[in-house]
VONULUM-15877 format. One record per residue (C-alpha): x, y, z; chain. Coordinates in Angstrom, 1 decimal, decimal comma. Layout:
! residues N
- X|Y|Z|A
...
! end
This chain:
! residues 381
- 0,0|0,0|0,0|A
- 2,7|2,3|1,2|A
- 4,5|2,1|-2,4|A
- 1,1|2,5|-4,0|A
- 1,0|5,6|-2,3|A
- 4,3|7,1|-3,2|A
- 4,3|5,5|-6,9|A
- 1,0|7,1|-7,8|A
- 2,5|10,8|-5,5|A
- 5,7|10,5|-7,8|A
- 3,7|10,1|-11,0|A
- 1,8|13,1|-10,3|A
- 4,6|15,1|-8,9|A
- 7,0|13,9|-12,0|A
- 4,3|13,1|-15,0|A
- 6,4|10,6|-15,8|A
- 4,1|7,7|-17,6|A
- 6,5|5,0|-16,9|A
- 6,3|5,7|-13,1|A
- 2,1|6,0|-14,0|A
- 2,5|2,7|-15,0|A
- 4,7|1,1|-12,2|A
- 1,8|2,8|-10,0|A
- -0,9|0,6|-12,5|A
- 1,0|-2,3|-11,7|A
- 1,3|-1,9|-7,8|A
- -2,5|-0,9|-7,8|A
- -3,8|-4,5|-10,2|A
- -1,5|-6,4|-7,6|A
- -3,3|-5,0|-4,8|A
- -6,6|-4,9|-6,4|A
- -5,9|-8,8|-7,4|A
- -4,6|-9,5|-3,7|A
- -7,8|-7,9|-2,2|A
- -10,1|-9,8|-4,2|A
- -8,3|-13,0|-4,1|A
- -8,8|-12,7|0,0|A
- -12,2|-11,4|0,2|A
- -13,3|-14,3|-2,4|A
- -11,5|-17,2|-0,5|A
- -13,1|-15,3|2,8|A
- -16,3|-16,3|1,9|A
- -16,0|-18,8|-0,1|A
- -14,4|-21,2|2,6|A
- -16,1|-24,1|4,1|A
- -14,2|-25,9|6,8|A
- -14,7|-28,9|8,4|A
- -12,4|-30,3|10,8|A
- -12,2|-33,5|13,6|A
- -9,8|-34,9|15,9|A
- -8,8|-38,5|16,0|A
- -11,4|-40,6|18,0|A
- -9,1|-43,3|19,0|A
- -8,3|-43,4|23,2|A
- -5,6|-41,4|23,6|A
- -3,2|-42,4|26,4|A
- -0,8|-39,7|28,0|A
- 2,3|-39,4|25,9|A
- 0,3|-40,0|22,2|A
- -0,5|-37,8|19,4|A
- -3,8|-37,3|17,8|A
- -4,1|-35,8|14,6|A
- -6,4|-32,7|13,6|A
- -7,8|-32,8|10,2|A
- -9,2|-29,7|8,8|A
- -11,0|-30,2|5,5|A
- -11,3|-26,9|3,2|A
- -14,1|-26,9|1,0|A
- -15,4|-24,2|-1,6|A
- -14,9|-22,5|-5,1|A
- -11,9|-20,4|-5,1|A
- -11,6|-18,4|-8,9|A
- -8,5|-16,7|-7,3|A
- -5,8|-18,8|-5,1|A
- -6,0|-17,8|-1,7|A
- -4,0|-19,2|1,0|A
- -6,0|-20,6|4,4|A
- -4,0|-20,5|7,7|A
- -5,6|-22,6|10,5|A
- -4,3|-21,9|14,0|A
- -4,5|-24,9|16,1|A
- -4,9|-25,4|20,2|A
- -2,8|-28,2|21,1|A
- -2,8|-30,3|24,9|A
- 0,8|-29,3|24,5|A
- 0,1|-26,0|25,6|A
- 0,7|-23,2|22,8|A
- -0,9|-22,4|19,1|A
- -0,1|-24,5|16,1|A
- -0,3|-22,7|12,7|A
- -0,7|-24,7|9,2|A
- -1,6|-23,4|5,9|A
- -2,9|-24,1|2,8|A
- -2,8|-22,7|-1,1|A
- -6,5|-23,5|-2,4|A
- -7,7|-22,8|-6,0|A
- -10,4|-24,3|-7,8|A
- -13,0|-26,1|-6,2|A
- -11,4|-30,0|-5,2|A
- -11,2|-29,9|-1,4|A
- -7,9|-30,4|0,5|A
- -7,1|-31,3|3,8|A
- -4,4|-29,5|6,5|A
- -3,1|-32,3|9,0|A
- -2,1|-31,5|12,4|A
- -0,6|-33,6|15,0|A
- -1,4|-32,8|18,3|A
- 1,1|-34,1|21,1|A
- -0,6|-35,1|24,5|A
- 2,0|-35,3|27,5|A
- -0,6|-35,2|29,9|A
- -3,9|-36,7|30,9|A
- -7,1|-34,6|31,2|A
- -9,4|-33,2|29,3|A
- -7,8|-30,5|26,8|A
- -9,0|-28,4|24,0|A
- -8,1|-29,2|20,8|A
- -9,3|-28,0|17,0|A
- -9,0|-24,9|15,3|A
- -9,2|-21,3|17,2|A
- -8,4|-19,4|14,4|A
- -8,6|-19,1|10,8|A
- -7,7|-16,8|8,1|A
- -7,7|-16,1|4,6|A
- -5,2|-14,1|2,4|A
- -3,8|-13,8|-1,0|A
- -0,6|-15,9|-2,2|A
- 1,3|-12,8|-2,1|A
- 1,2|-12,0|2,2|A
- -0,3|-8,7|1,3|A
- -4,0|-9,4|3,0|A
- -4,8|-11,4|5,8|A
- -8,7|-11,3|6,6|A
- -10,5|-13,1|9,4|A
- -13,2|-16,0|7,9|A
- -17,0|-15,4|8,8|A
- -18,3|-16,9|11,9|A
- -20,8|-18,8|9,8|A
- -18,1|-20,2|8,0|A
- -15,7|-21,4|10,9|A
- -16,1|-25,0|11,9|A
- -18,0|-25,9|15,1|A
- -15,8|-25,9|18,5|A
- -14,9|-29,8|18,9|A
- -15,7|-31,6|22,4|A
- -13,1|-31,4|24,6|A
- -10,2|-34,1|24,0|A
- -10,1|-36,4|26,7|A
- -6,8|-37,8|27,5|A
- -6,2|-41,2|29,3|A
- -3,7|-41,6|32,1|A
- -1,3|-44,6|31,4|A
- -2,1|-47,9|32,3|A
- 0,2|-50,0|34,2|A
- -0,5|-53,6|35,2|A
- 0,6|-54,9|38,6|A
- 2,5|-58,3|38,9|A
- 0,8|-60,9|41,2|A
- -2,7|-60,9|42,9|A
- -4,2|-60,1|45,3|A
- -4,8|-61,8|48,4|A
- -8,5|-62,9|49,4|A
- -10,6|-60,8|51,3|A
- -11,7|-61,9|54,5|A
- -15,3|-64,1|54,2|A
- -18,1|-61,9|54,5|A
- -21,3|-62,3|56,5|A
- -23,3|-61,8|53,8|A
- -23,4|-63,5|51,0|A
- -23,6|-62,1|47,3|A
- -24,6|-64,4|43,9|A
- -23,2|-61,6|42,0|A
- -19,5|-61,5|42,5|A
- -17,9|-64,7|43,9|A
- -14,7|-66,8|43,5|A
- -14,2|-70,1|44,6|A
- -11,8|-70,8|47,7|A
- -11,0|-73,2|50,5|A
- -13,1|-71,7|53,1|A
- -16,0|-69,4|53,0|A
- -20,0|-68,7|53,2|A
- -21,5|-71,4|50,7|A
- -20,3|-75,0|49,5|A
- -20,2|-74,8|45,8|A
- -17,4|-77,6|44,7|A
- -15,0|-79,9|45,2|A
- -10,8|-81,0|44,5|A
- -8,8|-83,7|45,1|A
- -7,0|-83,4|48,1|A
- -3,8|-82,0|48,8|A
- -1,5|-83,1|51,4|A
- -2,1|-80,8|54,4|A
- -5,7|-80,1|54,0|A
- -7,9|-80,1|57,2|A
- -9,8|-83,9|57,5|A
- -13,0|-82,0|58,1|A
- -13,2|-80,5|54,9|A
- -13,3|-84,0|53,1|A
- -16,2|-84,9|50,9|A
- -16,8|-88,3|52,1|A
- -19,5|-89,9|50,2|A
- -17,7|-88,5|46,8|A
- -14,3|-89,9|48,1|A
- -15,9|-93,6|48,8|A
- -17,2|-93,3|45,7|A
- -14,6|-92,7|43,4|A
- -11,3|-94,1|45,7|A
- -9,7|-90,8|45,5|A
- -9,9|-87,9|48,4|A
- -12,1|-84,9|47,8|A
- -12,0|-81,9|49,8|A
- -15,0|-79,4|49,8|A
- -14,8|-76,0|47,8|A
- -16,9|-73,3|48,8|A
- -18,0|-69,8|47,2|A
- -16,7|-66,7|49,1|A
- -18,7|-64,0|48,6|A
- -17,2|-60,5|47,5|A
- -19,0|-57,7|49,1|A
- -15,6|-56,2|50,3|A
- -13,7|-53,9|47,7|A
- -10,7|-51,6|47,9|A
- -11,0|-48,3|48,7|A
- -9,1|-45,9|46,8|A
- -9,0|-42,3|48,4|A
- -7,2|-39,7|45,8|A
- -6,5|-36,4|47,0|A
- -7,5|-33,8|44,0|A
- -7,5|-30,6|45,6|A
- -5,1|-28,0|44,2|A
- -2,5|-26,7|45,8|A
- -1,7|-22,5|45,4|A
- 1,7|-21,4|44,7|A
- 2,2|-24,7|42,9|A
- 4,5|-24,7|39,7|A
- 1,4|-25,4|36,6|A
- 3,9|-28,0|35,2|A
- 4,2|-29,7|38,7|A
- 0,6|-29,6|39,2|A
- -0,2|-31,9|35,7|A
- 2,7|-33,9|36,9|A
- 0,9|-34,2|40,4|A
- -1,7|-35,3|38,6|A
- -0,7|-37,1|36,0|A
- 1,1|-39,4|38,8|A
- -2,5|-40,0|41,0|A
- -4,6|-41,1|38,0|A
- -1,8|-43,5|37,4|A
- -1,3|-44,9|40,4|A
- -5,2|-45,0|41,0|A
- -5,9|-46,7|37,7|A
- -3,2|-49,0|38,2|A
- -4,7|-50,5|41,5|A
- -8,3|-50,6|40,3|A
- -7,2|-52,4|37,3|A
- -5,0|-54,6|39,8|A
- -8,1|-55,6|41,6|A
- -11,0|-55,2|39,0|A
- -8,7|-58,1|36,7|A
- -9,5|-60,2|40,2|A
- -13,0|-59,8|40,6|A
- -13,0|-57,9|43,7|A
- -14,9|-54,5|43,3|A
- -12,8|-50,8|43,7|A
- -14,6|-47,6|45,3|A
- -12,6|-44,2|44,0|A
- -13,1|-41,8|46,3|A
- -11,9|-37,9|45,9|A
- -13,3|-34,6|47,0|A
- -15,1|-34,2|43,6|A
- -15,7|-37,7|42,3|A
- -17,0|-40,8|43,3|A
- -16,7|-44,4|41,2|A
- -18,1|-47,9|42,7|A
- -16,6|-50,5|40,4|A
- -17,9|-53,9|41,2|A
- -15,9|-56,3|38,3|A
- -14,2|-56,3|35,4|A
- -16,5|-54,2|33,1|A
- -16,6|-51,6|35,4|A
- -13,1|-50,2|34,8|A
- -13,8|-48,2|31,8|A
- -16,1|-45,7|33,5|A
- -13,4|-45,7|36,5|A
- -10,7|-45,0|33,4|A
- -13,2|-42,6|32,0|A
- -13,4|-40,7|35,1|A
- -9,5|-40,8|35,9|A
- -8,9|-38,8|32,6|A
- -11,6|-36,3|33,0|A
- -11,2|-35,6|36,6|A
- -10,0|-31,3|36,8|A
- -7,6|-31,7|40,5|A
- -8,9|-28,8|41,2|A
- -11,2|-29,2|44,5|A
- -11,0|-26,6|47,1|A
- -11,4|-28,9|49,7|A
- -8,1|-30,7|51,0|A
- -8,1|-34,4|51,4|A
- -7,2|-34,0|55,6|A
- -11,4|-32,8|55,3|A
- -12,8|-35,6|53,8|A
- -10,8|-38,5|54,7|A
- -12,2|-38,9|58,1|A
- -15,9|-39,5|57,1|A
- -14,1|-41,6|53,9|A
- -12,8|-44,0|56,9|A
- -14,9|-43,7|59,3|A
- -16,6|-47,3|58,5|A
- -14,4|-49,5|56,6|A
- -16,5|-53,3|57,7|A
- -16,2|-53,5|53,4|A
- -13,2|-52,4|52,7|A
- -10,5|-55,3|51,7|A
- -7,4|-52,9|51,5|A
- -7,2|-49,0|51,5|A
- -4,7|-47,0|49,5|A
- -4,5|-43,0|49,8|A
- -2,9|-41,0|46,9|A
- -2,2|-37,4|48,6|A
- 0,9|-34,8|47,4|A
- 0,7|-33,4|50,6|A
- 1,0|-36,1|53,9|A
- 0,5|-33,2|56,1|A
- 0,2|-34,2|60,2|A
- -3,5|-34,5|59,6|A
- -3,8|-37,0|57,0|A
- -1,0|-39,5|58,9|A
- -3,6|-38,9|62,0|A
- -6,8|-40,2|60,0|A
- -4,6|-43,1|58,6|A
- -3,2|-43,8|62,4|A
- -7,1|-44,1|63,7|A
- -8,1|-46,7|61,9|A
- -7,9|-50,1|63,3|A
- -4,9|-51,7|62,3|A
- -6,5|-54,9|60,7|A
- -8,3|-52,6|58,1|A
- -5,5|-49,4|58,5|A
- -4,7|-48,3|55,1|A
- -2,1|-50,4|53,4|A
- -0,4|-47,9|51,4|A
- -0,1|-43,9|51,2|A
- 1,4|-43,0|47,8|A
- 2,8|-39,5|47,5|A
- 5,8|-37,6|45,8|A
- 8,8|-37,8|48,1|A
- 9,4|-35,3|50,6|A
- 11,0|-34,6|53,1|A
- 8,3|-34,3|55,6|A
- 7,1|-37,6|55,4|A
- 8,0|-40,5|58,0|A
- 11,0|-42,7|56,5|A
- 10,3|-46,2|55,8|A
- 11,1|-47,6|58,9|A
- 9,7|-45,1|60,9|A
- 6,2|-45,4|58,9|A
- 6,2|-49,1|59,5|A
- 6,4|-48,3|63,7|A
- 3,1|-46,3|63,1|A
- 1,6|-49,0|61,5|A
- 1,6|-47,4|57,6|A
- 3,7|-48,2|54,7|A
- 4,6|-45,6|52,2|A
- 5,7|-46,0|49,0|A
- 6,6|-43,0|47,5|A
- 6,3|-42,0|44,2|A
- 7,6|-39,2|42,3|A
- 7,1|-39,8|38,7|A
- 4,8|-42,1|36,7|A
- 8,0|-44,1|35,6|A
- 8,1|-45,6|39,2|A
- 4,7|-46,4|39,9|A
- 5,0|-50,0|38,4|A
- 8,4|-50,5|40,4|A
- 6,4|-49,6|43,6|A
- 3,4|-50,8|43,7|A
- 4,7|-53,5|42,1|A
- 5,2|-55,1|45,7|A
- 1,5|-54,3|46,9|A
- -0,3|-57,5|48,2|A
! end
């Protein structure tokens, strides 16, 4: 524009026709470049999507933005992306003519959660750089659903152990054992086993020992309690890291003892998950990715009235970034046959040593990355 300007002052000054034509020139290229973005402006039709595959923490998804309409002049589209990653991502296009083409984006996803992703911006100039005009509102894709973002999953080695025999028995979620609340079977006998539990009439009648098997009923389930309150002053990237850590470590023991048939109950400030088998675990999964950590209301509030009755509770773990005085008190008052096993937490220096914890009655493993969770927990029976 600004050598339009002095072209066109210079011709009139001068009357020079050759500098009258330079200024023709310069005007047709910025007449052309006008056009050509105010016709691929609204002519644009865009239509974009984000891989719908699970994502787990660490993978990429890709953005696809699909740019439709007739272009007579060549425009070039520039699509501004919002990535997990934190930042904008900018890709363009040339378009002319009317075959759609497609702008691919990948979008990396270090961390779990739900993030937004798809295009935030999008603009339409001429091949030259000269214009840059914002498309329409009526022609800008639809905002996409936020991308949800799955912790990783990390299987624990071993099983574990039965829960004590409930009172009450349950059709719906059994397993078969030695001892328990209703006869359902029976083996051969193995050196050891208690006379009383032989099967008699089925011995006599086949010549070989049988001892009885019973169904054990299930009821009990472990009780996961995961601190998600945020904490202020706290780093953003240690915060994600914080909870990146918990979902893992959560999703790691209810898949642990979900793959066993004994139910999980997920407990936080802002989210609560009953998980009675197997098929449960995706909506515990679901609700691992989504959760926000960022509850007002610090775990030492809620964790009394979370184990204050504990009669069902097979094992009880406690995920907290902070182990201030007050949660090692509610862990201390429970009775030690149903005391929570395990308090996972980032390692600090305010926490009781190993030794020390084990004199109180807890055990801590402490974790301060995802990369260890499977080394640690790795020993929880």
């Amino acid at each position: 524009m600004l050598l339009f300007a002095l072209l066109l002052l210079a011709g009139f000054a001068t009357g020079v026709s050759e500098i009258f034509a330079a200024a023709f020139m310069a005007g047709f290229l910025l007449a052309f470049a006008l056009a050509s973005a105010l016709a691929g402006a609204f002519a644009l039709r865009v239509k974009q999507s984000v891989s719908s595959a699970a994502l787990v923490r660490g993978g990429i998804a890709e953005g696809r933005a699909v740019l439709e309409g007739l272009f007579v002049l060549p425009a070039a589209v520039r699509c501004v992306w919002a990535s997990p990653a934190g930042g904008r991502l900018v890709y363009a296009a040339l378009r002319w003519g009317k075959r759609p083409s497609t702008v691919s984006c990948p979008l990396l996803c270090p961390h779990r959660g739900a993030w937004e992703a798809g295009i935030v911006r999008l603009t339409c100039g001429d091949v030259f750089g000269l214009f840059c005009l914002p498309v329409p509102a009526s022609r800008r894709p639809a905002p996409l659903a936020p991308l949800l973002v799955y912790p990783e999953l990390y299987a624990i080695p071993g099983q574990p152990p039965l829960p004590p025999a409930s009172m009450e028995y349950s059709e719906k979620n059994t397993r078969t054992a030695d001892q328990g609340d209703s006869f359902s079977d029976t083996r051969l006998y193995r050196s050891g086993d208690p006379l009383k539990r032989i099967h008699w009439k089925l011995s006599i009648r086949t010549g070989e020992l049988h001892t009885r098997q019973y169904e054990m009923s299930l009821d009990q389930r472990a009780l996961i309690l995961l601190d998600d309150s945020v904490c202020g002053g706290e780093d953003p990237e240690a915060a994600l890291g914080y909870a990146d850590m918990a979902a893992e470590c959560a999703a790691a023991l209810a898949y642990y003892y979900l793959s066993h048939r004994q139910g999980v109950l997920l407990l936080s400030a802002g989210e609560r998950v009953d998980a009675a088998g197997p098929d449960d675990f995706d909506e515990l999964y679901t609700a691992l990715a989504g959760m926000a950590f960022d509850a007002q209301q610090p775990a030492a509030v809620w964790l009394p009235q979370a184990l204050a009755d504990l009669r069902a509770v097979c094992a009880c773990y406690v995920i907290t970034r902070r182990p201030s005085d007050d949660v090692l008190d509610c862990l201390k008052g429970v009775p030690a046959p149903r005391r929570p096993a395990v308090l996972v937490c980032p390692s600090a220096a305010d926490i009781p040593k190993e030794g020390e914890a084990l004199e109180q009655g807890l055990r801590i493993l402490p974790v301060s990355a995802p990369r260890d969770i499977l080394a640690r927990l790795g020993g929880v029976q």
